[in-house]
N, C-alpha and C positions, 0 to 999 in steps of 0.2 A: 563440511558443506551442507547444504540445503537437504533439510528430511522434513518433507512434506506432512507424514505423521505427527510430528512435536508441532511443528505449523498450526495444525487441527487444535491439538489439544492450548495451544497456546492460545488460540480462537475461544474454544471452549470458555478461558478461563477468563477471557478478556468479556466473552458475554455476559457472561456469572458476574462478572464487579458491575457489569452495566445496569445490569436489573438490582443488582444490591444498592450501588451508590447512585444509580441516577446519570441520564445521558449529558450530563455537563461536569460529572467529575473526570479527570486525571485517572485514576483508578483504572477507569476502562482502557488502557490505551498500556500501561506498563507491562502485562504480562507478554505482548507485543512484540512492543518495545526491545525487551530483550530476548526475545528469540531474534528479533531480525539481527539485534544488536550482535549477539552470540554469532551467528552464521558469519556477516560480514569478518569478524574478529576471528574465525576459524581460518575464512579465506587467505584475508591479506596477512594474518600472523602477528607474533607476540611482540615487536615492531612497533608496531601501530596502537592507535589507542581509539577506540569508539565512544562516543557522545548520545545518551538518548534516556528517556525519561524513566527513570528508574529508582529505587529506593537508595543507592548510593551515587544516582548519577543523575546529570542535568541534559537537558536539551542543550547544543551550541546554537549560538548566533552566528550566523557566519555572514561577511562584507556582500553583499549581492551588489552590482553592475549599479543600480537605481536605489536599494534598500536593504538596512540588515534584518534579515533573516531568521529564526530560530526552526531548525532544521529538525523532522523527527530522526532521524539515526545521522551521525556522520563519524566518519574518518579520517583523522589526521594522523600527520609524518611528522615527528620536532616539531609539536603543533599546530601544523600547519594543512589547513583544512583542505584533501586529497579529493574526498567521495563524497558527496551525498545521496539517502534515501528517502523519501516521503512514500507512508502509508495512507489510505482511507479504508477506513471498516465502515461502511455503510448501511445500519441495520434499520430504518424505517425511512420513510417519505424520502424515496432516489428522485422518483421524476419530476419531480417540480422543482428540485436543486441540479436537476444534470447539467444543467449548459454552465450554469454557475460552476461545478464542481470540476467540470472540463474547463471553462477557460481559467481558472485558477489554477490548475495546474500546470497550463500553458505558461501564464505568466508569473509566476513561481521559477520555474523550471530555466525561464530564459532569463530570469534576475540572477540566479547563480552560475547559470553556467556562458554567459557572458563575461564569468571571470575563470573562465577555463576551467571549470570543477564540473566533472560529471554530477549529474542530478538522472538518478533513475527513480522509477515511483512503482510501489505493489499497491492495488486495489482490489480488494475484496468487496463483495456483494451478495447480497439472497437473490436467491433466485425468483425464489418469490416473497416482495417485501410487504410488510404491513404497512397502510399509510394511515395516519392519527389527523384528524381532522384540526387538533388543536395541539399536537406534539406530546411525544410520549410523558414530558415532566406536568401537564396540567392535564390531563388524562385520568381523571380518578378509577374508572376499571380497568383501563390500560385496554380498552377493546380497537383495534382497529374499525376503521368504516370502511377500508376496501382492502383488498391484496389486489396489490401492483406485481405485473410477473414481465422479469428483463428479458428482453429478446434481444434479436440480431442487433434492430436499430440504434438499440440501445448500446448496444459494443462499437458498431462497425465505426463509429468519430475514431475511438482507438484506435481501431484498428489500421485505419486509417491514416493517422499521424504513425503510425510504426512504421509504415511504408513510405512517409513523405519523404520528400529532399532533406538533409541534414541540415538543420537548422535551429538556431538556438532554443527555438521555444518545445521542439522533438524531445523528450526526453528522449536519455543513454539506452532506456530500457523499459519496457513498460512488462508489468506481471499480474494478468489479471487471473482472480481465483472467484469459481460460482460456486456458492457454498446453501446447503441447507440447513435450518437451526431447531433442534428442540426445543421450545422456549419452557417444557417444564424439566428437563434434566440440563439444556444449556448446552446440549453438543453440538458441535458443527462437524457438517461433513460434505466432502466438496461431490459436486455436482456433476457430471462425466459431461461435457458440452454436446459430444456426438446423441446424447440422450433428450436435448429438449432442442439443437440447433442444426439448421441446415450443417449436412458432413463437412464440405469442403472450408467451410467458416471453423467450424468444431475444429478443422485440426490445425486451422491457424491457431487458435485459441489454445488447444493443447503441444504446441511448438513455439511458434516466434514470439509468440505473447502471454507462454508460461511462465508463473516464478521461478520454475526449474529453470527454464530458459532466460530468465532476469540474473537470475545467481552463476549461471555457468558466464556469461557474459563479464558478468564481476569477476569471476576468478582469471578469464581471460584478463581484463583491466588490471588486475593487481600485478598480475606476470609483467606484462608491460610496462606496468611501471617502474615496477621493482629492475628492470634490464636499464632505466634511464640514469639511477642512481650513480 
């Protein structure tokens, strides 16, 4: 199951490749990659077979409703594509891509699961982010020109669609994590929401709309499935 701890460090590791290789490599994204990939594969069992960006493994495409797809995590049965996950690790310039980065998940979300596949999504964030006037790769000190810090506003769309009416474009599950990052050691460590957000939002955000709470939902889904067989 989901260990929030390995999470972190897998964070860790995935920042470490971002500063080594640069915000447009692959690199950053597989140490990830396979943790999300491990967990789900712990869930639904030895059965199954997960898809995702790895040194022996590939991203799937999978058939979406309008378009095919290349999914970050998925899970198939006789391969036959059961689950999907999409990740965002967001580590500099959030707000001027947030409406972008939401309704793309939107419509992501409702291309797949128009074909009856769950589609849930974990996001990650700084809490408070650096923003690069000209984007971290033309950046020659790599200084930001402001820190951008996420607030309610900035959650509550989320939060929001987790509550909506069930509808294709809802993700199955939404898993948000506030994270804060050493940029000279490269650790991340998540952010206790009741510490920088109003309480009663904070413990939405530590319940209905934790990864903890993304992954227990999965393990639900996988039981259920598995009783269809």
């Amino acid at each position: 199951m989901y260990n929030e701890n390995n999470f972190l460090k897998a964070l860790s590791q995935s920042f470490q490749n971002y500063l080594e290789y640069g915000a447009r490599s692959t690199e950053k994204l597989k140490p990830i990659h396979l943790f999300l990939a491990e967990t789900l594969q712990s869930i639904f069992g030895k059965d199954y077979e997960t898809h995702y960006l790895g040194e022996n493994s590939k991203e799937l495409t999978v058939e979406g409703k309008y378009y095919p797809k290349d999914i970050d995590i998925t899970v198939t049965y006789n391969k036959k594509p059961i689950f999907c996950l999409g990740l965002k690790f967001v580590t500099s310039n959030y707000k001027q891509n947030a409406n972008n980065y939401f309704e793309g998940m939107m419509g992501e979300t409702a291309n797949i699961q128009r074909q009856n596949i769950p589609y849930a999504q974990v996001i990650v964030l700084r809490h408070e982010t650096p923003y690069y006037k000209k984007g971290l790769d033309e950046q020659k000190d790599k200084t930001p020109s402001k820190i951008e810090v996420i607030n309610q506003k900035d959650l509550s769309k989320y939060v929001n669609l987790v509550f909506d009416t069930q509808q294709a474009h809802r993700p199955f599950a939404i898993g948000i994590l506030l994270v804060e990052i050493n940029e000279t050691t490269c650790e991340v460590k998540k952010i206790k929401p009741n510490s920088v957000l109003d309480s009663n939002f904070a413990e939405v955000l530590e319940t209905k709309v934790s990864v903890s709470n993304l992954f227990q939902e999965v393990s639900n889904f996988a039981k259920f499935y598995k009783t269809q067989l």
